[in-house]
N, CA, C and O atoms as CSV, one atom per row, in Angstrom:
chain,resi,resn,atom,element,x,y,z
A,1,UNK,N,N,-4.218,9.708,0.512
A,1,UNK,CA,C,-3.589,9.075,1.652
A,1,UNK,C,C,-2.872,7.816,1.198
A,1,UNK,O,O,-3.459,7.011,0.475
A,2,UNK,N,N,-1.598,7.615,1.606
A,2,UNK,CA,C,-1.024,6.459,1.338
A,2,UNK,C,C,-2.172,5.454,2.028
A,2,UNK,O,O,-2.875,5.758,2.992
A,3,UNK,N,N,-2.194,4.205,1.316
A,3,UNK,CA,C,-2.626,3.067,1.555
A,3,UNK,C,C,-1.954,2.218,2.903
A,3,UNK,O,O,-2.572,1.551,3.733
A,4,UNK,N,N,-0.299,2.510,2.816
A,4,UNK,CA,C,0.434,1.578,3.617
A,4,UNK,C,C,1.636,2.302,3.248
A,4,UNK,O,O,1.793,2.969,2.226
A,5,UNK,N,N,2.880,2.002,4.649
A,5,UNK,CA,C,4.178,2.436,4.338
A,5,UNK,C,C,5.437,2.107,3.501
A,5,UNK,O,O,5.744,1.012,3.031
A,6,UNK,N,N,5.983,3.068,3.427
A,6,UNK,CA,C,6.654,3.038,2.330
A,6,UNK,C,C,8.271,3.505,2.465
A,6,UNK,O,O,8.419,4.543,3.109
A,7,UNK,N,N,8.928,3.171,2.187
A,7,UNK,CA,C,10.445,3.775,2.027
A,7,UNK,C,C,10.804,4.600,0.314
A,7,UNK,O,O,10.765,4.200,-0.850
A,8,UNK,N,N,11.189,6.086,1.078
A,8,UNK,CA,C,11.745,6.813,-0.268
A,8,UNK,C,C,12.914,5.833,-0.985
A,8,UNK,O,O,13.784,5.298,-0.297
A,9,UNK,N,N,12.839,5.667,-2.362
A,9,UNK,CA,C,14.125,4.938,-2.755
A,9,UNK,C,C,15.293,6.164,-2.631
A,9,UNK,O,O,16.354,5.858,-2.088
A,10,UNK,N,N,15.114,7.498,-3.112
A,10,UNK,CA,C,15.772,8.910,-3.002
A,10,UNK,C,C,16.646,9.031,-1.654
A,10,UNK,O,O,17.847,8.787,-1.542
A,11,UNK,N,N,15.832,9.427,-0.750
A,11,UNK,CA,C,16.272,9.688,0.585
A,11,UNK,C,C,16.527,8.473,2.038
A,11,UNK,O,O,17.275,8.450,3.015
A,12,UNK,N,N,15.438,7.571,1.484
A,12,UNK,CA,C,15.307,6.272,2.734
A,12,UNK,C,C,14.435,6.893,3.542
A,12,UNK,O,O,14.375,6.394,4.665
A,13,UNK,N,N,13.743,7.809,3.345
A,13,UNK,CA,C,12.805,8.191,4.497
A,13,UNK,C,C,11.788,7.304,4.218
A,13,UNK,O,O,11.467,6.929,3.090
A,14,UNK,N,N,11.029,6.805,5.801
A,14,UNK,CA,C,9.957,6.840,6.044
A,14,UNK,C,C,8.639,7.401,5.853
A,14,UNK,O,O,8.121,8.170,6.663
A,15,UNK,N,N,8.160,7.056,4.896
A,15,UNK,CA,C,6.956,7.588,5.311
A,15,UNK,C,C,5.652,6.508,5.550
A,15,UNK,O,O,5.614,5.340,5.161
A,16,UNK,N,N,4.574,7.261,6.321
A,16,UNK,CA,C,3.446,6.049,7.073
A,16,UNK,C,C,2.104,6.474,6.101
A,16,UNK,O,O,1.565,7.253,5.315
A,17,UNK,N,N,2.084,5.230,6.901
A,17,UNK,CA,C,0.243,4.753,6.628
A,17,UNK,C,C,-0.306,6.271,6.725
A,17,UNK,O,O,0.047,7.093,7.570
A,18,UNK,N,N,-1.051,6.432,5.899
A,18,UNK,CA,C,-2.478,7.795,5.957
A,18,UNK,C,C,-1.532,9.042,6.081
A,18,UNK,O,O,-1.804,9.898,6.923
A,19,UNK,N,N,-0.629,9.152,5.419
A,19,UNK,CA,C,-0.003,10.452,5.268
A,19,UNK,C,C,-0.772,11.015,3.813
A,19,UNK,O,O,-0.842,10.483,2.705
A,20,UNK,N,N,-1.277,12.244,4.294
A,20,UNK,CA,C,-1.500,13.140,3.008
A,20,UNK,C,C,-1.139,13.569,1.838
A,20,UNK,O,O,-0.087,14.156,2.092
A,21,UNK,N,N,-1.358,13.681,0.495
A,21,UNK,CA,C,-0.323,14.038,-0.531
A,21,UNK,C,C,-1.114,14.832,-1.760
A,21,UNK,O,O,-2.135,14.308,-2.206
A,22,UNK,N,N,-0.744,15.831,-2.193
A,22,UNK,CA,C,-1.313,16.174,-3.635
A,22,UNK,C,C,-0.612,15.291,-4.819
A,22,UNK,O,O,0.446,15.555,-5.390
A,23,UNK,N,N,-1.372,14.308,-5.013
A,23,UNK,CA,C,-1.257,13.661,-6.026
A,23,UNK,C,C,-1.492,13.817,-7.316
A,23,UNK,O,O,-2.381,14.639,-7.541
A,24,UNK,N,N,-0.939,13.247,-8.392
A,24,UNK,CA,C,-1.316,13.665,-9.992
A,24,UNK,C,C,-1.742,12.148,-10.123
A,24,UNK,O,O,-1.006,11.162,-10.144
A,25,UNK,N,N,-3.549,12.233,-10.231
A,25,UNK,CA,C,-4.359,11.130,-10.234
A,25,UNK,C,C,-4.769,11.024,-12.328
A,25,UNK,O,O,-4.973,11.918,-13.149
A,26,UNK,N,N,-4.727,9.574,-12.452
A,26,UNK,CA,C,-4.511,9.726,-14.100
A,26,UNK,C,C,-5.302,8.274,-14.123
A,26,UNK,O,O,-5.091,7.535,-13.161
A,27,UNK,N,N,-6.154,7.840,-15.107
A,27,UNK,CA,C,-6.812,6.616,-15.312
A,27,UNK,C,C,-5.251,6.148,-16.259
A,27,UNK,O,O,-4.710,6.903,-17.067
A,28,UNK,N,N,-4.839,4.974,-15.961
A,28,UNK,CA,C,-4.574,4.486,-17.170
A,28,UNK,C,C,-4.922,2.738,-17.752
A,28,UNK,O,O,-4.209,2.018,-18.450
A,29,UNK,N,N,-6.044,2.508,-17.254
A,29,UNK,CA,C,-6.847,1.684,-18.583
A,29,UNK,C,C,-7.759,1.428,-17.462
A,29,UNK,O,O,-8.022,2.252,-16.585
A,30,UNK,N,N,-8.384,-0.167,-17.572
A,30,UNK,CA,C,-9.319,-0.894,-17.387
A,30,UNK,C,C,-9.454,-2.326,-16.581
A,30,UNK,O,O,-8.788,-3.212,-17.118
A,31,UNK,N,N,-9.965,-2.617,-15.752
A,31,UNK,CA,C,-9.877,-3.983,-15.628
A,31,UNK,C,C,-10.861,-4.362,-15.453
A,31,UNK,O,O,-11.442,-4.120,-14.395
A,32,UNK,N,N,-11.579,-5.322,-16.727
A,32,UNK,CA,C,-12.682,-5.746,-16.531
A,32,UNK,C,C,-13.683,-4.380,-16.438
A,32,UNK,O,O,-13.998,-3.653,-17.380
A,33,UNK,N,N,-14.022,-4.274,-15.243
A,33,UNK,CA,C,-15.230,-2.798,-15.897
A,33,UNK,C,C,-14.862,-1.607,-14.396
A,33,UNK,O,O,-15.590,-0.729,-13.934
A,34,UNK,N,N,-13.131,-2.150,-13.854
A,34,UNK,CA,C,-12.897,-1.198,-13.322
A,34,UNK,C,C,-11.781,-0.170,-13.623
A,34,UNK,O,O,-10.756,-0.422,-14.257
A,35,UNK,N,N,-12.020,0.676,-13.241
A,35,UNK,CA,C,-10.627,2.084,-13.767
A,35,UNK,C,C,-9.713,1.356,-13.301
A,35,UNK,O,O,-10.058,0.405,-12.600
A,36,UNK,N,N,-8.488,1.559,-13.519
A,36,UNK,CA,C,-6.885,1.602,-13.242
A,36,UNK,C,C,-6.807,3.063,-12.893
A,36,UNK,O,O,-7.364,3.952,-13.536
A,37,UNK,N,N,-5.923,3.266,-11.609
A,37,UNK,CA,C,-5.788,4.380,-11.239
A,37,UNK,C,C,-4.210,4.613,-11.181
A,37,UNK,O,O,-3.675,3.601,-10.729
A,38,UNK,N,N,-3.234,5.674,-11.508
A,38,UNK,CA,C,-1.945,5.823,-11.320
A,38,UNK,C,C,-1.812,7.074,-10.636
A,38,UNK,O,O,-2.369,8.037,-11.164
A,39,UNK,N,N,-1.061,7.290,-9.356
A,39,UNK,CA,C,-0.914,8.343,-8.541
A,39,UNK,C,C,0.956,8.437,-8.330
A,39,UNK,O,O,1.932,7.776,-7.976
A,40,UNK,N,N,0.574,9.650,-8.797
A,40,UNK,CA,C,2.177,10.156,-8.638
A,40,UNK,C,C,2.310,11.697,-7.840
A,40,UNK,O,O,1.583,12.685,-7.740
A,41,UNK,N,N,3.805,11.260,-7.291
A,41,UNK,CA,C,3.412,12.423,-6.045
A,41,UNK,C,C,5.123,12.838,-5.577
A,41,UNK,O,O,6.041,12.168,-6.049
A,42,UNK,N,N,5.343,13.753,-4.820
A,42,UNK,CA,C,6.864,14.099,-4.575
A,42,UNK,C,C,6.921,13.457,-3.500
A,42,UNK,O,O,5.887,13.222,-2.874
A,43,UNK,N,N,8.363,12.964,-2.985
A,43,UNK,CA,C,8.786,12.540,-1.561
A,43,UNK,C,C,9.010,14.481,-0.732
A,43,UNK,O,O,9.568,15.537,-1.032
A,44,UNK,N,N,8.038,13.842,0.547
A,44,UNK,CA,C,8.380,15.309,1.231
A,44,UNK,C,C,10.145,15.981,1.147
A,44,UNK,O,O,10.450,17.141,0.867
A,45,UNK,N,N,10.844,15.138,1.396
A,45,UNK,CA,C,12.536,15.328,2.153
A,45,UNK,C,C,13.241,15.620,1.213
A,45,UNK,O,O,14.309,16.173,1.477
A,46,UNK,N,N,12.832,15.308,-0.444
A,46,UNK,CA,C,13.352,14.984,-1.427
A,46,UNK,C,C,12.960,15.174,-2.699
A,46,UNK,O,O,11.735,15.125,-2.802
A,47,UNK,N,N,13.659,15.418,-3.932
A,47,UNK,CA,C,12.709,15.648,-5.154
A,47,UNK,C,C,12.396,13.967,-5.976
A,47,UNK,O,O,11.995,13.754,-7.120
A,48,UNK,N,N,12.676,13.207,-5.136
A,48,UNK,CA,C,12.374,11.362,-5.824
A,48,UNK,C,C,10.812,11.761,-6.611
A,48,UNK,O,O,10.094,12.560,-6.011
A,49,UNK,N,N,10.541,11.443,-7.354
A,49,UNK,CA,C,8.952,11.031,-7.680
A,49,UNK,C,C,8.376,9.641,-7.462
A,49,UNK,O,O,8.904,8.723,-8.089
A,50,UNK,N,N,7.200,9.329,-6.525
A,50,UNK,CA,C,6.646,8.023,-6.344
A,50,UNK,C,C,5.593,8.192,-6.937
A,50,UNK,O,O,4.952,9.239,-7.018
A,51,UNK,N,N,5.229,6.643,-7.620
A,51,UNK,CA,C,4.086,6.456,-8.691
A,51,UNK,C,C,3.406,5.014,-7.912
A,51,UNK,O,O,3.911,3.893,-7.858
A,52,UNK,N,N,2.360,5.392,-7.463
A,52,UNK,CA,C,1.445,4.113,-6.528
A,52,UNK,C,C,0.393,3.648,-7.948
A,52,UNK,O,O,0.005,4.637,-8.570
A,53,UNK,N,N,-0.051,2.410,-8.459
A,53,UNK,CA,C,-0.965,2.006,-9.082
A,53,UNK,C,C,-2.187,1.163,-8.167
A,53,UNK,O,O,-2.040,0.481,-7.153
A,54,UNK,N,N,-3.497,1.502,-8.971
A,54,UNK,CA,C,-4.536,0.679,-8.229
A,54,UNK,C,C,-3.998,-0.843,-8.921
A,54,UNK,O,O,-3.398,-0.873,-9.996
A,55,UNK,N,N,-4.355,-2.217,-8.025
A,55,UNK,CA,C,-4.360,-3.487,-8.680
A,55,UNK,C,C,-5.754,-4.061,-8.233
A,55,UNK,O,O,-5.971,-4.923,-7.381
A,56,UNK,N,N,-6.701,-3.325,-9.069
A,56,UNK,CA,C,-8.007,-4.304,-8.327
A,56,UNK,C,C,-8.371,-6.267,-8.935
A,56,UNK,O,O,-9.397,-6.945,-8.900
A,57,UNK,N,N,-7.462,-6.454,-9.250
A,57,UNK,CA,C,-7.215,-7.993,-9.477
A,57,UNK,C,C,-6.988,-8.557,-7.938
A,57,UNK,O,O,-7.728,-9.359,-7.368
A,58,UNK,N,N,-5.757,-7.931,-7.383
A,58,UNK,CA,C,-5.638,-8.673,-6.253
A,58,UNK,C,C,-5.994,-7.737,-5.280
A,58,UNK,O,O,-5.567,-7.994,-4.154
A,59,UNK,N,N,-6.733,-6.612,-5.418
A,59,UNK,CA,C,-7.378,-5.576,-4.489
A,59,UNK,C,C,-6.248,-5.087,-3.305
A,59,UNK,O,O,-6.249,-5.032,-2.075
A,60,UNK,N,N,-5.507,-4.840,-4.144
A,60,UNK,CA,C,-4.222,-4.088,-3.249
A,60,UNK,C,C,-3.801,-2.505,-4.455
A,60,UNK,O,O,-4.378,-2.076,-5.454
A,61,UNK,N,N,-2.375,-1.983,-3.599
A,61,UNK,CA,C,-1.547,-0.789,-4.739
A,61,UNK,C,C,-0.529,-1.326,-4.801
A,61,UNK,O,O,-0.080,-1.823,-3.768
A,62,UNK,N,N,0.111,-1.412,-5.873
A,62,UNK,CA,C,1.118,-1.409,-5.958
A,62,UNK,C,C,2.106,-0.110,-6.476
A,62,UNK,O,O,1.647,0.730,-7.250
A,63,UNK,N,N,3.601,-0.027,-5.935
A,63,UNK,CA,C,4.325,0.732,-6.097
A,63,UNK,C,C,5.232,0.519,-7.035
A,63,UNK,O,O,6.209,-0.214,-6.879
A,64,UNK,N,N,4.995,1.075,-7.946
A,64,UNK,CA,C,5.671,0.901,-9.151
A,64,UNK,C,C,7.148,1.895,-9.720
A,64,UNK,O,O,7.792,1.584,-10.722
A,65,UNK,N,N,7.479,3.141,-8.812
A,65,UNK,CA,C,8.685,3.435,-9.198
A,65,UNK,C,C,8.732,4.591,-7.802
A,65,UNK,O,O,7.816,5.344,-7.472
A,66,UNK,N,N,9.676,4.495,-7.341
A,66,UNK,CA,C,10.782,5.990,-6.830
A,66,UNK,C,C,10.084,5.424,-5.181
A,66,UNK,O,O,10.104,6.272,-4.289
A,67,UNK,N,N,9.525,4.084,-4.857
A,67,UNK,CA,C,9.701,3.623,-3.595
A,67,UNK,C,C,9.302,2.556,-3.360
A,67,UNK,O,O,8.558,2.026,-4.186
A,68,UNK,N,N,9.669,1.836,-2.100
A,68,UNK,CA,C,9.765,0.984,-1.154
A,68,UNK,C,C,8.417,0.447,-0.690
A,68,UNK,O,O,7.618,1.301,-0.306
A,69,UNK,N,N,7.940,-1.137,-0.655
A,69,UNK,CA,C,6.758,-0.538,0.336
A,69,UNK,C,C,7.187,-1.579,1.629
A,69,UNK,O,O,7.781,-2.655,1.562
A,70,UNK,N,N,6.767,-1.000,2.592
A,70,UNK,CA,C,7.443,-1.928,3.957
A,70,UNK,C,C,6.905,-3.335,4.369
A,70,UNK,O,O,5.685,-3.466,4.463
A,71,UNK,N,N,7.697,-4.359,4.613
A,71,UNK,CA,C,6.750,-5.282,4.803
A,71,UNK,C,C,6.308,-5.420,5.612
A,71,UNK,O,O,6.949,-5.077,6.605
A,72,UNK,N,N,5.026,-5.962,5.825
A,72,UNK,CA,C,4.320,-6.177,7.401
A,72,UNK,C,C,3.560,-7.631,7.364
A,72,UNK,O,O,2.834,-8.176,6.532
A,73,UNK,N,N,4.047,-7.992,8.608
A,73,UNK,CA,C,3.893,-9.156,8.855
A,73,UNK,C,C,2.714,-9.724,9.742
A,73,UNK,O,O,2.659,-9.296,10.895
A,74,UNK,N,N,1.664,-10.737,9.292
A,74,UNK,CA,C,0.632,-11.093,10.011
A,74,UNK,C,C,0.912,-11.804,11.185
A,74,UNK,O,O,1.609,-12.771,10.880
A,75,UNK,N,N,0.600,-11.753,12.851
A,75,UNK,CA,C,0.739,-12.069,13.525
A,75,UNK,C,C,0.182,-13.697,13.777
A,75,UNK,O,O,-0.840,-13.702,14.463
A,76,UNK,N,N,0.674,-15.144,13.338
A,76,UNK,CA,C,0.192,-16.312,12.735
A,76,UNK,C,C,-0.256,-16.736,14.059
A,76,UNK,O,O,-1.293,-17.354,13.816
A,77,UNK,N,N,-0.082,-16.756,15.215
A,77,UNK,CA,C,-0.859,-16.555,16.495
A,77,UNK,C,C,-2.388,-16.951,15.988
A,77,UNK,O,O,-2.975,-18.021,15.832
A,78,UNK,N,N,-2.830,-15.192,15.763
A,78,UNK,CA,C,-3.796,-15.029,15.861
A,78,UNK,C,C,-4.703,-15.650,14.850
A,78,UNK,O,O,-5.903,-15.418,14.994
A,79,UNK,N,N,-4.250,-16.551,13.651
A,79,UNK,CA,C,-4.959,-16.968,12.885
A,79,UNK,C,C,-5.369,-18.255,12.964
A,79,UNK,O,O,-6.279,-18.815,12.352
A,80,UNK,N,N,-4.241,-18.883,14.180
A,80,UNK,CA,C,-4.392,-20.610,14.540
A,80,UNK,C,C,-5.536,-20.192,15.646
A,80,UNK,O,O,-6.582,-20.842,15.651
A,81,UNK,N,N,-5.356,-19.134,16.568
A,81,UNK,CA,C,-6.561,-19.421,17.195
A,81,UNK,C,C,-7.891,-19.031,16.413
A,81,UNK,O,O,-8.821,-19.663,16.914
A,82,UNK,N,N,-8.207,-18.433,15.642
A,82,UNK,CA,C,-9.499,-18.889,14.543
A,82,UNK,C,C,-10.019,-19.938,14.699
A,82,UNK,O,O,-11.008,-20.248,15.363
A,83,UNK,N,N,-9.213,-20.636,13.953
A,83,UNK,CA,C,-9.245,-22.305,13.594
A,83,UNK,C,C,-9.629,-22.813,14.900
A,83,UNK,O,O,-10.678,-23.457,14.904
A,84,UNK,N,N,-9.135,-22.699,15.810
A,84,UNK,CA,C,-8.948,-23.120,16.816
A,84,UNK,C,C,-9.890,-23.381,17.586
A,84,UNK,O,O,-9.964,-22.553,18.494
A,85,UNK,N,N,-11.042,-24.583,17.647
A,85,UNK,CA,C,-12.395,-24.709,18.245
A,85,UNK,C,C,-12.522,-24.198,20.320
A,85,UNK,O,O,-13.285,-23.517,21.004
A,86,UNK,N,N,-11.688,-24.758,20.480
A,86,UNK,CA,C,-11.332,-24.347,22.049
A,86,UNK,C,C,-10.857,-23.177,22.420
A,86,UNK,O,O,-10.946,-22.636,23.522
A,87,UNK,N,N,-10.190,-22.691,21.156
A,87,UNK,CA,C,-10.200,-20.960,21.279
A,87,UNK,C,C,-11.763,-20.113,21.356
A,87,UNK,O,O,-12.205,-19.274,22.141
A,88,UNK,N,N,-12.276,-20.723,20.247
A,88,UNK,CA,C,-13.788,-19.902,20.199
A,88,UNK,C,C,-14.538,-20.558,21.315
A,88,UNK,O,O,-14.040,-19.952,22.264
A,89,UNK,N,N,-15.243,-21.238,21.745
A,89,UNK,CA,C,-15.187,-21.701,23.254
A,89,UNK,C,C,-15.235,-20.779,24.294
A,89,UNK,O,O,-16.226,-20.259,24.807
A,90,UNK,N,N,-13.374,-20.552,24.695
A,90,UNK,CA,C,-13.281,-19.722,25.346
A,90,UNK,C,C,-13.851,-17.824,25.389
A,90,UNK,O,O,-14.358,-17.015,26.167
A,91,UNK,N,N,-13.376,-17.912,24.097
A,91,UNK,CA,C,-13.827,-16.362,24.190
A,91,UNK,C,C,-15.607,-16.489,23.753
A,91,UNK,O,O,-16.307,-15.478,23.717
């Protein structure tokens, strides 16, 4: 399952969060005492090849060739009311 969305660089398609894929799953090294994972896979619409890597340094994937990943933006709202003593209070 994709992690998060993505744009084909090939076609520009869309594709989303938790879409399914037969992937070609491959260790390629180590970090510290965890695997590195590299997943490569076809764009449905298109013959592009996308290659997703694990980054457990900063505990994300990164996309490393044949796509896009979309940006998404944290709603900063919701993080001042955290902080926000009279917010917690209320709720």
């Amino acid at each position: 399952e994709l992690p998060f969305d993505i744009w084909c660089a090939g076609c520009s398609r869309h594709i989303a969060r938790n879409v399914r894929f037969n992937a070609d799953k491959r260790a390629i090294g180590m970090y510290m005492t965890t695997q590195l994972w590299s997943f490569r896979f076809k764009c449905p619409s298109c013959p592009q090849v996308i290659l997703i890597e694990t980054d457990p340094e900063n505990t994300d994937y990164v996309v490393r060739e044949g796509a896009k990943r979309k940006a998404e933006f944290k709603d900063s709202g919701v993080e001042e009311k955290a902080d926000d003593p009279f917010a917690r209070l209320e709720n």
